[in-house]
TORLOSE-924084 format. One record per residue (C-alpha): residue number from 1; y, x, z. Coordinates in pm, 1 decimal. Layout:
BEGIN
{NUM; {Y; X; Z}} ...
This chain:
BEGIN
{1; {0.0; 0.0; 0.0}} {2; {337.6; 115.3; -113.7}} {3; {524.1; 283.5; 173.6}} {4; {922.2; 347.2; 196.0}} {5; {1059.4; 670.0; 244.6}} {6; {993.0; 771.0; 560.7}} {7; {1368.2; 949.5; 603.8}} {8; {1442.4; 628.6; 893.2}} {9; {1746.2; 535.7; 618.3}} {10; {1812.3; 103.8; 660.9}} {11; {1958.2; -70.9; 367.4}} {12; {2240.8; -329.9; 427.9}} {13; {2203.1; -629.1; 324.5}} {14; {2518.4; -772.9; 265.0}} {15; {2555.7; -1058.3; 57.7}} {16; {2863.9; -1163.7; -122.9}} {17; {2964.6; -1502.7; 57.7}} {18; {3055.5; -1863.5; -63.3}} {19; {3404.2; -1917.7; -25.5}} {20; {3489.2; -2221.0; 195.5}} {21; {3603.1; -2542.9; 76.7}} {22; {3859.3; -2790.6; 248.0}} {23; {3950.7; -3158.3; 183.9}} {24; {4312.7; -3269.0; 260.8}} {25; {4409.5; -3578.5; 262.4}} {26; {4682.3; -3808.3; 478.5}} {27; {4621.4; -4106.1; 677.6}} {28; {4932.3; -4348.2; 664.0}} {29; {5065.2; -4577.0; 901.4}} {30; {4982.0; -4984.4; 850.3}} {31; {5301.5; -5180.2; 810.4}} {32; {5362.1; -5399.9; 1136.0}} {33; {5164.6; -5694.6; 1128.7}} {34; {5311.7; -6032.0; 1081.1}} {35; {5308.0; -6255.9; 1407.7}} {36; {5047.1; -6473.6; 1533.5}} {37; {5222.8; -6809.7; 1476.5}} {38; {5297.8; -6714.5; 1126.1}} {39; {4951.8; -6629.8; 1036.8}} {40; {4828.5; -7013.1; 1208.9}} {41; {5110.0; -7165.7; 1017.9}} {42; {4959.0; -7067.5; 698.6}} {43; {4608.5; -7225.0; 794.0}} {44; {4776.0; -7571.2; 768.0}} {45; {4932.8; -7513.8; 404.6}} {46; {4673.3; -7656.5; 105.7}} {47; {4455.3; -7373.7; -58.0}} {48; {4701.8; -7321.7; -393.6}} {49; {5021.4; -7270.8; -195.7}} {50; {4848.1; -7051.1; 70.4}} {51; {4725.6; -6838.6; -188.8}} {52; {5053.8; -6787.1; -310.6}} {53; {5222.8; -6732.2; 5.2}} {54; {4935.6; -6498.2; 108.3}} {55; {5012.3; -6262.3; -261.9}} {56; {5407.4; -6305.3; -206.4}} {57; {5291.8; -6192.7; 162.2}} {58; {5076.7; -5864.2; 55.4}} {59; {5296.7; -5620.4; 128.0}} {60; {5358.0; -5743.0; 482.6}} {61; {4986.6; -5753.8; 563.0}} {62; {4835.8; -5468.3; 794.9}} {63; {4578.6; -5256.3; 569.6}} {64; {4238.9; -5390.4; 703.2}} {65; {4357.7; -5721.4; 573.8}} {66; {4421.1; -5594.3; 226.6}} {67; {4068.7; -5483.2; 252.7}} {68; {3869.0; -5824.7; 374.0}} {69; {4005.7; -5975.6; 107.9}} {70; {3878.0; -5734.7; -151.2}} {71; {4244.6; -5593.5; -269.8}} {72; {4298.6; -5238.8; -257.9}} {73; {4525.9; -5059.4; 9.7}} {74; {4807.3; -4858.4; -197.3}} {75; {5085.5; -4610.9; 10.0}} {76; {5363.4; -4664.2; -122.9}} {77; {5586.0; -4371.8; -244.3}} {78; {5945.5; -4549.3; -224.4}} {79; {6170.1; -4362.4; -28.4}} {80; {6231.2; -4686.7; 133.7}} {81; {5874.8; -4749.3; 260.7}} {82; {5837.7; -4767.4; 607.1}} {83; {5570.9; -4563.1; 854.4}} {84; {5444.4; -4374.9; 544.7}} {85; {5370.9; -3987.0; 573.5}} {86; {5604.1; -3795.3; 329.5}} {87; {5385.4; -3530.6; 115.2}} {88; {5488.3; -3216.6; -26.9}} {89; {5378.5; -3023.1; -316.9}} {90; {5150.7; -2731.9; -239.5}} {91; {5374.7; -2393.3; -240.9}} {92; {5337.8; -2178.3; -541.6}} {93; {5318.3; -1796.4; -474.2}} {94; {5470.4; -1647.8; -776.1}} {95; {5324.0; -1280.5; -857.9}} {96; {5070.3; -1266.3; -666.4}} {97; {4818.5; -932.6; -707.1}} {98; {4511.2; -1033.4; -891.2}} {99; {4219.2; -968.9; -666.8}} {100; {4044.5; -616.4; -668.5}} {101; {3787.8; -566.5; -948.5}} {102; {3480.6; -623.6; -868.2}} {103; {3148.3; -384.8; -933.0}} {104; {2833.6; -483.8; -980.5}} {105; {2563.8; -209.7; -869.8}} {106; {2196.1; -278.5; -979.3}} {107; {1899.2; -102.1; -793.3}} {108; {1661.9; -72.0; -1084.4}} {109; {1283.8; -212.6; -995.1}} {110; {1217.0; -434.8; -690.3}} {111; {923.0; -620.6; -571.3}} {112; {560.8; -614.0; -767.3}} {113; {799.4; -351.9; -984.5}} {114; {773.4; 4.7; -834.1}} {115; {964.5; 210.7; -1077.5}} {116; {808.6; 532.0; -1073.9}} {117; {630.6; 681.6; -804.3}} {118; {727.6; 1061.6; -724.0}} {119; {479.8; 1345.2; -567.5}} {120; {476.2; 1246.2; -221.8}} {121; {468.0; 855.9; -308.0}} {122; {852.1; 789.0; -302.7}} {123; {924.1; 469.2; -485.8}} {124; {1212.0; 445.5; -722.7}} {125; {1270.1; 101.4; -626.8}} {126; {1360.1; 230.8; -263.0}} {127; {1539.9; 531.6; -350.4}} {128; {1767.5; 313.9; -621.3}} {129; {1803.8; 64.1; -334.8}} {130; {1928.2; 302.8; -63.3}} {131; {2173.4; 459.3; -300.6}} {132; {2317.2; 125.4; -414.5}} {133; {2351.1; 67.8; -71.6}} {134; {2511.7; 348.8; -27.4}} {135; {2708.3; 370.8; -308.4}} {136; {2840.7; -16.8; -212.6}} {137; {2944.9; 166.5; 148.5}} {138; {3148.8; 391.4; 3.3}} {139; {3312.5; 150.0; -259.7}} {140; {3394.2; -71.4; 45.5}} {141; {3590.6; 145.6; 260.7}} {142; {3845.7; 246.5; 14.0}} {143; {3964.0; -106.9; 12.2}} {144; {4033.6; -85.8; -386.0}} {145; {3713.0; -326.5; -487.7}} {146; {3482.3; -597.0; -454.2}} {147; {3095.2; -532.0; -495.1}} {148; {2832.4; -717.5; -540.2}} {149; {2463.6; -596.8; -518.9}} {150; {2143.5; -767.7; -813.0}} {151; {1969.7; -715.5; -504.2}} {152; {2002.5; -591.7; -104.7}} {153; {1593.6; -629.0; -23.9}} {154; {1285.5; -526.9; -195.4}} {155; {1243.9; -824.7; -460.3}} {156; {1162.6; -848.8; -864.9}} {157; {1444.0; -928.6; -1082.4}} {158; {1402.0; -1017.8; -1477.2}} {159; {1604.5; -739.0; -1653.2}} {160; {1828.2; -1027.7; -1843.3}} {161; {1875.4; -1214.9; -1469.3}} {162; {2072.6; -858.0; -1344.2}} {163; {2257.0; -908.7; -1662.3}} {164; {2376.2; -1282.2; -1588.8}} {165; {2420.0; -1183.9; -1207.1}} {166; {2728.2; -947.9; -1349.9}} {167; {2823.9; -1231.3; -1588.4}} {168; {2847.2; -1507.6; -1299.8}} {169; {3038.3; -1245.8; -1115.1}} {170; {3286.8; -1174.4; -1354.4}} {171; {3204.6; -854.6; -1310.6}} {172; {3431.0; -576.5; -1422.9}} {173; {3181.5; -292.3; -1410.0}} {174; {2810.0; -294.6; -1407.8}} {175; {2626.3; 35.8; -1260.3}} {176; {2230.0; 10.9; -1273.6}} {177; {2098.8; 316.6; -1092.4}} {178; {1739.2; 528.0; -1096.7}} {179; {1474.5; 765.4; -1084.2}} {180; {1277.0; 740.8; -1363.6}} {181; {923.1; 1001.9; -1427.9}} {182; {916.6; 1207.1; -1739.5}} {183; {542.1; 1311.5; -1853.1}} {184; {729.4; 1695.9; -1817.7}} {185; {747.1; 1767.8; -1458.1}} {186; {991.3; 2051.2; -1537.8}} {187; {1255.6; 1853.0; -1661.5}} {188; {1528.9; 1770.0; -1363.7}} {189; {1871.4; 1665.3; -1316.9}} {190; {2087.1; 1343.6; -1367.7}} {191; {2204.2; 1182.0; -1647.5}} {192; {2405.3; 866.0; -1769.4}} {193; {2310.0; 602.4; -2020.9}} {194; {2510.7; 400.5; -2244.7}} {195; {2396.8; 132.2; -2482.8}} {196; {2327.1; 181.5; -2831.5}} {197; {2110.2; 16.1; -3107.9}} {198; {1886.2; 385.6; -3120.5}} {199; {1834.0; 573.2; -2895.9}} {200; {2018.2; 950.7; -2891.1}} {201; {1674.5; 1171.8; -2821.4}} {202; {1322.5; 1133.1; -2816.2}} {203; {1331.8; 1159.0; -2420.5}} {204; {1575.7; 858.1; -2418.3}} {205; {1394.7; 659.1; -2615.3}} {206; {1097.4; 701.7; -2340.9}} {207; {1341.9; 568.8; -2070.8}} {208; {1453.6; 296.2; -2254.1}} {209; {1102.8; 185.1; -2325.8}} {210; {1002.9; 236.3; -1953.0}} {211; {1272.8; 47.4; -1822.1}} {212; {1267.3; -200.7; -2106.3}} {213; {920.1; -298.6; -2060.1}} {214; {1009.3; -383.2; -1648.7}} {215; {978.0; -754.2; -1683.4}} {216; {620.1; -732.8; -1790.8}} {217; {605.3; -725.3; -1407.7}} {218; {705.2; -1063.4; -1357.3}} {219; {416.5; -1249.9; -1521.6}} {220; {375.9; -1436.5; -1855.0}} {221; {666.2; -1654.7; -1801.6}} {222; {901.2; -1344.3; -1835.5}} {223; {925.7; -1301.0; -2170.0}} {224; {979.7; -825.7; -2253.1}} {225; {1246.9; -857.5; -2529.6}} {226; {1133.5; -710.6; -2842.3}} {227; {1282.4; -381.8; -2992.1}} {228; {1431.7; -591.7; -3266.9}} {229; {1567.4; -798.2; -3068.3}} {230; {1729.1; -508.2; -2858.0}} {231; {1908.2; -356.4; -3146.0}} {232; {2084.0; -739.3; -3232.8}} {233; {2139.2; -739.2; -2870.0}} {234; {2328.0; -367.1; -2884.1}} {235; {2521.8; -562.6; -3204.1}} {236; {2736.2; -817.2; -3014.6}} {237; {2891.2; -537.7; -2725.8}} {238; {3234.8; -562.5; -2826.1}} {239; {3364.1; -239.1; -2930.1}} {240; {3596.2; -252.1; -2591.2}} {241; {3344.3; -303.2; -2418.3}} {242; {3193.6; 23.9; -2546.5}} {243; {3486.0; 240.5; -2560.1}} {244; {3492.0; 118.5; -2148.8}} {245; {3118.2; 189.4; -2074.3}} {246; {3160.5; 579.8; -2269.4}} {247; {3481.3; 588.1; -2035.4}} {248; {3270.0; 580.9; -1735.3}} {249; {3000.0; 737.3; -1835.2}} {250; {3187.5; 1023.8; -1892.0}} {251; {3338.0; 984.4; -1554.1}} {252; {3004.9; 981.8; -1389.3}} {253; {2927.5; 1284.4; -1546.8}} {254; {3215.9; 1523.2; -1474.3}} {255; {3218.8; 1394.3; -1090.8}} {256; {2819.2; 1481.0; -1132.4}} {257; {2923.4; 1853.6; -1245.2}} {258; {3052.6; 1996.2; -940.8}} {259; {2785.4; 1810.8; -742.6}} {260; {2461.8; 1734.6; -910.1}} {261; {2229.3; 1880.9; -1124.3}} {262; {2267.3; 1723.8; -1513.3}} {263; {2036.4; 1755.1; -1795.0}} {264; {2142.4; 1889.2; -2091.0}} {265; {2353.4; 1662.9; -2296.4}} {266; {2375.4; 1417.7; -1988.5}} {267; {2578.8; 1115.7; -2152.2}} {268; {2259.2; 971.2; -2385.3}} {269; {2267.8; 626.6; -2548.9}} {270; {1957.3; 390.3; -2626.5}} {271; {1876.3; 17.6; -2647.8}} {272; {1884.6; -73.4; -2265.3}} {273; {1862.6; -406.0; -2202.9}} {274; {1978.4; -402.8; -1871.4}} {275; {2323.0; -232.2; -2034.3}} {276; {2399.8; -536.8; -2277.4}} {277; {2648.4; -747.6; -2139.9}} {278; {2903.8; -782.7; -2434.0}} {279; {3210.7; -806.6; -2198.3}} {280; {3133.6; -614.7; -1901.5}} {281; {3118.1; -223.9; -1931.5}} {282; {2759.4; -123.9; -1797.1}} {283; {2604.6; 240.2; -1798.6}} {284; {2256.7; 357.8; -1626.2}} {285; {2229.0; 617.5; -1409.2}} {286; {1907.7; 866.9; -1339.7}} {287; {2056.0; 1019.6; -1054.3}} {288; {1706.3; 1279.9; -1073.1}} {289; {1333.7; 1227.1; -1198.6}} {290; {1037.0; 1125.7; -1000.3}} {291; {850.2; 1331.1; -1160.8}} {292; {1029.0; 1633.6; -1090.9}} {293; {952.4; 1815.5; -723.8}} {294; {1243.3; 1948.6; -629.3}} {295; {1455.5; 1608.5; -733.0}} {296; {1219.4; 1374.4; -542.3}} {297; {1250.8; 1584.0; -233.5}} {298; {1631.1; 1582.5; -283.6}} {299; {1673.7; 1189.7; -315.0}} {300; {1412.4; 1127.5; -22.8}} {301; {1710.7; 1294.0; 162.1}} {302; {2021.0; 1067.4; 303.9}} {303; {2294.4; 1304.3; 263.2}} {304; {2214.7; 1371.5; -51.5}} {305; {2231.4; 1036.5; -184.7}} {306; {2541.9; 997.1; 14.4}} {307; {2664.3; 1317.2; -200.3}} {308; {2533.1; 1115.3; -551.8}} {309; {2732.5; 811.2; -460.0}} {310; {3040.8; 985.5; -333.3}} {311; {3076.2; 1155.1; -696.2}} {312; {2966.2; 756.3; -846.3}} {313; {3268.6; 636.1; -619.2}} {314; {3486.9; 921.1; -760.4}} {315; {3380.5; 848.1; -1073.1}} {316; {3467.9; 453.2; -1041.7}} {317; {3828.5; 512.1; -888.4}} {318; {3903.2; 735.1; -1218.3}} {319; {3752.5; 486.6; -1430.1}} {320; {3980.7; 233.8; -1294.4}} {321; {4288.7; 413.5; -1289.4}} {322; {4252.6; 524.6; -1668.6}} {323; {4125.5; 164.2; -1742.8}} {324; {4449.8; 77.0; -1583.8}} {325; {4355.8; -199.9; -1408.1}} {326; {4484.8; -277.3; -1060.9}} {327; {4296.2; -160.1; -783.7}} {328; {4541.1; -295.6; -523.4}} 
C-alpha cells in the first residue's frame, strides 16, 4: 500500500469559501386603522354600496385587511405617505481596485492515480501536493493574490475537470506541478512546459503522453482524449493566451537558475491537455524526476520544496508585474 513521504510534512487544506449572501428588505408601518363604529356602520349598508365604500376605503384599511380580502398590500412611495420607511439607493464606490488575481495551482495525480513512483517509493502525487501547498503558502502571505488549489487531499481528478476548475475560477494563471520518471535514470533537473500542437523533443513527447494518458485512471466513463484531438485542442489557445503562458514559463525558469537544477533547454512545449485552457495562461512544471536519485531525495525534503516554490512565487510576482496587471 502506497505510503506518503515519511518527512512528517502536513498539507493544508484550505478551501476557497462561498461568499455569503444577504436579503434586505423593509417592513413598513400599517396606516392607522379606521374606528370600530365605522367599520359596524358599513355592515348595515346593502352589498353594492358596501363594496364601493370598502374600494373608495382601501387605502385607509390596515394591511392584514388588504390581505383577507385577496388584494395585494402596496407601500406607497409618495412623499406624502404616512408611517412608510424612506429607502435609499445603495452607495456606489467609484474606482474601486479590482480584486487580486487569482492562481490556480494543480497537484498533478491524486487518488487511484500515483504519478510516478521514485526509488524509495515517493509518490508524485504527494510530492506535487506538498509543493502546491506550499507554493499556495507562500502566494498567500504576500497579500498580492488569490489561490485556489484542483485539489488540497489525496483524490483523482479528470485532466479536463482541473481545466474547468481554473475556468469556474476565472482564473488568471494556471500552474500544474510534478515529478514525472524518465526510462533514463541519469537525466535530472526541472523544467517548464508550455502547450503546443507537437511536442519540442522526443523526451517531451514521453511526458505529454504520460500525463495525457492520467484519466485512464478514472475508469471507462473518463473518456483519454485522443492525440488528434489534442492538437485541435492546442488550435483554439488564443495567441494571448500563449504569448502569457511563454511569459511565465520563462519566468519560472530564470527564478529556477539561481536555485534549481534545469535540464537542458528547460522551456519545452507539447500537447498537454491539462495546459489547454484558451483564456487562461497555464504552464507545467517538473520541478525534478522520479526517476532520478538524487532529485527524489531532494523533493522528499521540506526545505527544498519550500526553495522550488519560493523561486515559483518569484516567478509569479514578475509575471504579474510585466503582465501588468494589478496585484494590489
Amino acid at each position: 500500500m502506497a505510503q506518503k513521504p515519511d518527512n512528517g510534512d502536513t498539507v493544508p487544506t484550505n478551501h476557497l469559501l462561498p461568499g455569503k449572501s444577504f436579503r434586505q428588505g423593509c417592513i413598513a408601518k400599517a396606516a392607522d386603522p379606521l374606528p370600530p363604529e365605522a367599520l359596524s356602520g358599513l355592515m348595515g349598508l346593502a352589498l353594492p354600496r358596501r363594496t364601493a365604500l370598502l374600494a373608495s376605503l382601501a387605502p385607509l384599511l390596515p394591511h392584514p385587511a388588504l390581505a383577507r380580502t385577496g388584494k395585494s398590500a402596496h407601500v406607497s412611495t409618495s412623499s406624502h405617505a404616512h408611517n412608510t420607511n424612506t429607502l435609499h439607493a445603495p452607495a456606489i464606490i467609484r474606482g474601486a481596485a479590482p480584486p487580486p488575481p487569482l492562481v490556480m495551482l494543480d497537484p498533478g495525480h491524486g487518488g487511484k492515480d500515483p504519478g510516478a513512483i521514485g526509488y524509495s517509493g515517493t509518490y508524485e502525487k504527494h510530492v506535487s501536493e506538498a509543493a502546491a501547498a506550499e507554493l499556495e503558502r507562500q502566494l498567500l502571505a504576500t497579500g498580492r493574490y488569490r489561490v485556489a488549489l484542483t485539489r488540497a487531499s489525496d483524490r483523482f481528478i479528470p485532466l479536463e475537470g482541473r481545466v474547468e476548475m481554473a475556468q469556474a475560477h476565472k482564473a488568471s494563471l494556471f500552474i500544474s506541478m510534478h515529478a514525472d520518471a524518465l526510462h533514463d535514470s541519469a537525466v535530472r533537473g526541472a523544467s517548464v512546459y508550455t502547450l503546443a500542437g507537437a511536442a519540442s523533443d522526443s523526451q517531451t513527447a514521453m511526458i505529454a503522453q504520460s500525463e495525457n494518458s492520467a484519466d485512464l485512471f478514472g475508469g471507462p466513463h473518463v473518456h483519454a482524449t485522443s492525440p488528434e484531438v489534442q492538437q485541435i485542442l492546442a488550435s483554439l489557445v488564443s495567441e494571448e493566451t500563449r504569448r502569457g503562458s511563454t511569459r511565465i514559463a520563462n519566468q519560472v525558469v530564470s527564478s529556477f537558475q539561481s536555485r534549481i537544477s534545469l535540464l537542458s533547454h528547460p522551456h519545452r512545449h507539447a500537447a498537454f491537455v491539462v495546459l489547454k485552457a484558451a483564456d487562461i495562461p497555464s504552464v507545467l512544471v517538473e520541478m525534478g524526476f522520479m526517476s532520478n536519485r538524487s532529485d527524489e531525495a531532494a523533493l522528499r525534503q521540506a526545505g527544498h520544496r519550500a526553495m522550488v516554490a519560493g523561486a515559483m512565487r518569484d516567478a509569479v510576482d514578475r509575471y504579474f508585474a510585466t503582465a501588468r496587471i494589478g496585484v494590489g
